[in-house]
C-alpha positions, 0 to 999 in steps of 0.5 A: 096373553093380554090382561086389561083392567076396567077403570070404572069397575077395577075387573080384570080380563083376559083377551081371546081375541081382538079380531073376532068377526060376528055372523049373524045368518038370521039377519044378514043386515046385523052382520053388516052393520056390525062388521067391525071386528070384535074383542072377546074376552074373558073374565080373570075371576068368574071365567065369563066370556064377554064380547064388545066392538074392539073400538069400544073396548080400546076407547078409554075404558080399559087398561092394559096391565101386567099379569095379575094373579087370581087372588088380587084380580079376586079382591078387585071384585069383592071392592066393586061388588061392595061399592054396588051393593 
């Protein structure tokens, strides 16, 4: 299991999948705009499933690290979610 941080924010994320493909019946011309593959991935705190082009996702703005346990990915949030607020 890969585990990213976000630098901007400091959340942790599990990825699911660094290939997903995207299908769009509705609008044809969606699914080919965006055919590149896709990384769904999975909040380490909240178990939010996020998804974003897999180019985007290993442009700079996350970072691969170790496992992190629940409790720090936890203390993660709490410092962003004061920042925010």
């Amino acid at each position: 299991m890969d585990m990213y941080r976000h630098k901007k924010r400091g959340t942790v994320y599990e990825v699911i999948d660094d290939q997903a493909r995207l299908q769009c019946s509705s609008a044809p011309e969606f699914e080919t705009r965006f055919s590149a593959g896709w990384t769904v991935y999975k909040s380490a705190v909240s178990g939010d499933l996020y998804i974003r082009p897999t180019a985007e996702f290993l442009d700079g703005r996350f970072e691969p690290v170790e496992t992190v346990d629940r409790s720090d990915a936890m203390c993660h949030f709490a410092n962003f979610k004061k920042k925010v607020t």
